[in-house]
N, C-alpha and C positions, 0 to 999 in steps of 0.2 A: 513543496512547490514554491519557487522564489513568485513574490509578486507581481514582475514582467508574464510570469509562465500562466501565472492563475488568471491575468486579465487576457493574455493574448486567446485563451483555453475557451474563455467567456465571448470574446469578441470576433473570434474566429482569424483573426489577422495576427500579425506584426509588426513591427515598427520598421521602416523603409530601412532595408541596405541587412535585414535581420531574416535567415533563412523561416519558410513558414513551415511547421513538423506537421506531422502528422496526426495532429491532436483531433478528437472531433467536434468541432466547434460546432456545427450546425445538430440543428435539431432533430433532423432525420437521418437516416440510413445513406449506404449511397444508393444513388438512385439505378435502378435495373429498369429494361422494357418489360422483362417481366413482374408486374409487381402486385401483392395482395388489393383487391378490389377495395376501397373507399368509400363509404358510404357516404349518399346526400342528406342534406338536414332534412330529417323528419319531422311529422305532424308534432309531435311532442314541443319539441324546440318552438316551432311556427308558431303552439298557442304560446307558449313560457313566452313569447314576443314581445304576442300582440296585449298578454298582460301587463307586462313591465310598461309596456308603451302607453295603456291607457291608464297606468299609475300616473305617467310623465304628465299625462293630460290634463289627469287632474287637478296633481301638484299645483302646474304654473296657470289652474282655470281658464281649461282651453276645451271647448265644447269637441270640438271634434277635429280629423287632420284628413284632409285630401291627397290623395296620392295617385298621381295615372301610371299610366305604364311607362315601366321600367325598372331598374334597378329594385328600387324600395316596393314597389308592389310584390316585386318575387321575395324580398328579404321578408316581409309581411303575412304576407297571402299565399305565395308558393307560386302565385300567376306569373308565367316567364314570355309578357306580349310584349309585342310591336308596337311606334306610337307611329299615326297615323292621322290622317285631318278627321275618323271615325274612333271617337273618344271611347276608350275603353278606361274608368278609375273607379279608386275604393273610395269610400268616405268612413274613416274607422272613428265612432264614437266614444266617449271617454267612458260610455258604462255600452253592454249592449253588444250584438251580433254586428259583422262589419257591413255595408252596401256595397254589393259589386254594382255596376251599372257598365254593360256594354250590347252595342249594337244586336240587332235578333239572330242573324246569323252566327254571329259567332258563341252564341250562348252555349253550346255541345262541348265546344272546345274551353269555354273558362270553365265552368264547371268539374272539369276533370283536373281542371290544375289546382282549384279552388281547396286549403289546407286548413284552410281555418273557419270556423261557424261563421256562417256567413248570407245574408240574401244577393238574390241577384237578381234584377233588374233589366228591362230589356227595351231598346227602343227603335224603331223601322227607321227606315232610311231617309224617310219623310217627317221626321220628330225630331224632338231638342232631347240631347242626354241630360242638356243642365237642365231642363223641367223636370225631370227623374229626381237628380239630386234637390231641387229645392224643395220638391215636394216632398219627399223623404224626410229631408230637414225641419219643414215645417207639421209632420206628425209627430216628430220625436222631439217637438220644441225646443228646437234649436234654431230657428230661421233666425232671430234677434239675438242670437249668440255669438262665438268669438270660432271663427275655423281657421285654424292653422294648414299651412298651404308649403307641400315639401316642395322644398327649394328650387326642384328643377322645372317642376310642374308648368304649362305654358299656358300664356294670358287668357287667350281667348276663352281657356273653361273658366279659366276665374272669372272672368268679363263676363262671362253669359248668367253663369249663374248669382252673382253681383248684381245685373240687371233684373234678376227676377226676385231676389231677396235686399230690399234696400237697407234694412235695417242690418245685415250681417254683417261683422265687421270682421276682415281677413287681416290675417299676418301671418309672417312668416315661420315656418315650419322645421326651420334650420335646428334648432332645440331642441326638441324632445326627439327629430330624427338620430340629428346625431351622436346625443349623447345614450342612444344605445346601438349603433353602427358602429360606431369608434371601437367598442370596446370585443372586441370576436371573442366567440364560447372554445371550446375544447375540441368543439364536432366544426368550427368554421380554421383553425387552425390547422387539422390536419388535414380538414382541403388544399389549405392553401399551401402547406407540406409538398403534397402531391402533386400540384401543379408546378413547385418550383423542382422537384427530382425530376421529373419528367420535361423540363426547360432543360436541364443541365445535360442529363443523359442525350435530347437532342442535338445540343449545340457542339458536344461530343463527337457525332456520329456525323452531325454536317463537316466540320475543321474537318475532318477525312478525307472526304472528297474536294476539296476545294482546288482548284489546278489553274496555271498562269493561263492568261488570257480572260477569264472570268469575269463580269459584270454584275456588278450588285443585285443585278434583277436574277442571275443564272446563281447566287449565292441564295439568294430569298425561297428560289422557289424549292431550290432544294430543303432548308431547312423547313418550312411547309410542310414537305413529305414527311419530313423524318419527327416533326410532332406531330404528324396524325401518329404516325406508325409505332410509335412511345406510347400512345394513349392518349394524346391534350386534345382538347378540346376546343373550336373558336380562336384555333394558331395564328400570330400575323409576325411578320417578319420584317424589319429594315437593315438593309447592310449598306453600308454608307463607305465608300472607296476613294480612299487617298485626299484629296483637299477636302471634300466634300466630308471628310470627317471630322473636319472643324466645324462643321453646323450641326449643333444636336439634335435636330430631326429632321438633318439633309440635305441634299441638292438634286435638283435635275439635269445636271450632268454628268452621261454614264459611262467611269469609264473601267477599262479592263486592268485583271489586276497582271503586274512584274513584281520584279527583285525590291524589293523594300518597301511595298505600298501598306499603305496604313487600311486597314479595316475595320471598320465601327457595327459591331450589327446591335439591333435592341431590338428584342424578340418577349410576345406575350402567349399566352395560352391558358387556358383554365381547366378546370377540374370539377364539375356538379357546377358551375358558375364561379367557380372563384378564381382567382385569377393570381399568375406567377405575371413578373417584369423585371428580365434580367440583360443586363449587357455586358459584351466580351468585347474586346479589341485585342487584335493581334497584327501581325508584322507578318505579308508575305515573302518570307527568306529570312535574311538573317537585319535584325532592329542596328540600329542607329543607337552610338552613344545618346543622343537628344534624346530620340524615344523613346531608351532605355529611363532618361531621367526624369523624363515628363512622367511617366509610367509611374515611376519609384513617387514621386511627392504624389499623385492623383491617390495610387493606394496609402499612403499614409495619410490622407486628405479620409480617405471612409475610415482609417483606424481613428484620428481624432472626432469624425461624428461617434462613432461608439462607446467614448469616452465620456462625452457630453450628454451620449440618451440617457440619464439618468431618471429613473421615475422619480417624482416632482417636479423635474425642473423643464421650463416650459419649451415648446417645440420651437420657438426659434432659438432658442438659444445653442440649440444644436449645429444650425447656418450658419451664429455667429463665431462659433468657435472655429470652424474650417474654414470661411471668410478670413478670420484673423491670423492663421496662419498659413495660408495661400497668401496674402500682403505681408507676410514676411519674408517671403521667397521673393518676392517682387511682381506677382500678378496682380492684375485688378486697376486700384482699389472698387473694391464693391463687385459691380454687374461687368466693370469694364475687360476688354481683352487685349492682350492673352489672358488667360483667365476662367473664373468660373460664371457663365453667365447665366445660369438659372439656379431656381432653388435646391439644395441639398439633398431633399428627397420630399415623397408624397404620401398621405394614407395608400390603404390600397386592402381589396376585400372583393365583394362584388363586382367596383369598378378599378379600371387601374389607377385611377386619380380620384381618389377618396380624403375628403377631409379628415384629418387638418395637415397641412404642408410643416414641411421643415424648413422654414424662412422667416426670415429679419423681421421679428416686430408678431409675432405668432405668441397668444402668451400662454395657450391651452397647456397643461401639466400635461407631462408623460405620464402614463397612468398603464398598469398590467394589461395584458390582451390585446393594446392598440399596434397597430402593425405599418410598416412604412418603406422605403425605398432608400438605398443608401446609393448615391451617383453621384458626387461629387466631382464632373468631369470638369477636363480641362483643355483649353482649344485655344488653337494657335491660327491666328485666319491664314489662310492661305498655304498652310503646309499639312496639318493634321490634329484631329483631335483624341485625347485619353480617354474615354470614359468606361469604369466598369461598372456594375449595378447589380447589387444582390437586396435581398428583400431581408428585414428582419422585424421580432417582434419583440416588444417589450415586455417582460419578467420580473415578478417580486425580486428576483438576484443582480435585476439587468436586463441588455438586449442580446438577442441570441439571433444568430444569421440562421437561416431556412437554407443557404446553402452556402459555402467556402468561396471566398474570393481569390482568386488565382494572386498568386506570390510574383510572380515576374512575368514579362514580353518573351522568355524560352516557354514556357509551359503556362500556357492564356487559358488555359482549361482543366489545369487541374494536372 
């Protein structure tokens, strides 16, 4: 296998204006609506977590880390709540069973989601949760300690329970979250497998039906259908028509599609929670020389990020390398357009936009497990914009695409 053959085989792509074979680059299968069941991270996993987590804690002498709902509560705990002005959060101690603390009503329902050892705590509708948590804190002698506070977590519980422990000193919880979120196990990969086969096999079966006259909204809702009916889970759909696909997520301008118009959709969907983000663009009817070429440099625009995701080398440097040559073509320079105006691509796991980005000035090492977006679109104001997006993940060998990115504007789908 000549060395073009073994990287394109690794990367999933080719080099612009170079036919793509049939190699299997991506990780998984191709994707069928019918397909073996997947299982969700189990208790097992949830403790191996919450272990590693209150290693993290220790390490960097961090009494304990708050966490409300959302994402990280489920990645944690297994609780998969809503946030709401009625505080439902963990308080996970660096030795020790975790605190759930939420409202009395809903105690039946945490409970059952509840994965990992844990108390729970409850308080009427007429009480403070932060008097919960301070008090908690101050039996387990932590009130004059140090709580780390996950990142997205909102003021006012901090604020409250701040006001009732003065001595406790908060920071930020970015750390010891991250630095085991970033990194996905075996059982969070082939989730995220299955949500992106089941992205593809959708977007498949939507191009089908798609017919002149059509509005981004009558494109949407179809492809909606057609991820329930695959299997996704928590489907959303944008299909962005003709100028409007020079903004990367938009216009409210809706028009119908004819002979040549540019289509942008970027469609998500999940699997047990995790989550695919994949974009297609195609041409209804027959593409434009220009389209055809914006197209060819966009997809060598994600063959050079895959070049660059090298484990060790850090995640912007993977922007910097497509940046640099997008302004040898003559885009840019930098954010400016035509051009590339956002970053390269994003974590992505639970949420679709998970730390850490692939942009300018990012110095986090690629490292095995971590997983990311590869969209290096490109937009032309006023006329239309390129962008494809497949997911991939980082490997002792390399990065591996989760699924195949289409070779040309004839065949946008494979």
């Amino acid at each position: 296998m000549t060395t073009l053959a073994r990287r394109d085989l690794l990367r999933g792509g080719a080099m612009a204006g170079v036919a793509l074979t049939a190699a299997p680059a991506a990780i998984g299968a191709a994707p069928s609506p019918a397909m073996v069941p997947v299982a969700p991270i189990g208790r097992a996993e949830r403790v191996a977590r919450l272990a590693r987590l209150q290693a993290e804690l220790r390490r960097r002498n961090l009494s304990a880390l708050l966490v409300e709902a959302g994402s990280s509560l489920v990645y944690f705990t297994g609780i998969d709540w809503w946030r709401s002005e009625r505080t439902t959060a963990a308080v996970i101690p660096a030795d020790g069973p975790v605190l759930i603390v939420t409202p009395f009503f809903e105690e039946p329902s945490i409970r059952e989601m509840l994965d990992v050892p844990g108390e729970v705590r409850v308080w009427q509708e007429d009480e403070s949760p932060f008097a919960l948590i301070a008090g908690w804190l101050s039996e387990k002698k932590l009130s004059a300690g140090t709580l780390a506070v996950e990142e997205t977590a909102r003021f006012f519980i901090v604020d409250g329970i701040r006001r009732l422990l003065p001595d406790l000193k908060t920071v930020s919880g970015a750390g010891p979250v991250n630095a085991l979120r970033m990194i996905k196990s075996p059982a969070e990969i082939a989730l995220l497998q299955r949500a992106n086969d089941i992205m593809i096999a959708a977007y498949r079966a939507t191009h089908a039906e798609v017919r002149a006259g059509m509005t981004g909204d009558d494109i949407n809702a179809i492809m909606t259908a057609q991820i329930a009916r695959h299997g996704g889970q928590r489907g959303s759909s944008s299909a962005q028509v003709g100028p409007g696909s020079a903004l990367p997520h938009g216009s409210k301008e809706r028009l119908k599609l004819a002979e040549g118009t540019v289509v942008l959709m970027d469609c998500t969907c999940s699997m047990h929670g995790y989550v695919s983000d994949v974009s297609r663009t195609f041409v209804f009817g027959e593409p434009t020389a220009e389209q055809r070429r914006v197209f060819a440099q966009m997809r060598q625009g994600m063959v050079v990020a895959m070049d660059a995701a090298k484990v060790g080398a850090p995640a912007g440097s993977v922007d910097d390398a497509v940046r640099a040559y997008y302004e040898k073509l003559g885009y840019g320079p930098r954010y400016a357009l035509p051009g590339l105006s956002h970053r390269t691509g994003h974590g992505i796991g639970l949420d679709v936009h998970e730390p850490v980005n692939l942009v300018h000035g990012e110095t986090t090492p690629l490292a095995p497990g971590m997983c990311f977006s590869n969209e290096p679109g490109l937009y032309l104001p006023g006329k239309f914009g390129i962008r494809i997006e497949d997911c991939f993940t980082i490997t002792d060998e390399g990065p591996r695409f989760f699924t195949q990115p289409p070779a040309s504007l004839d065949k946008p789908f494979g």
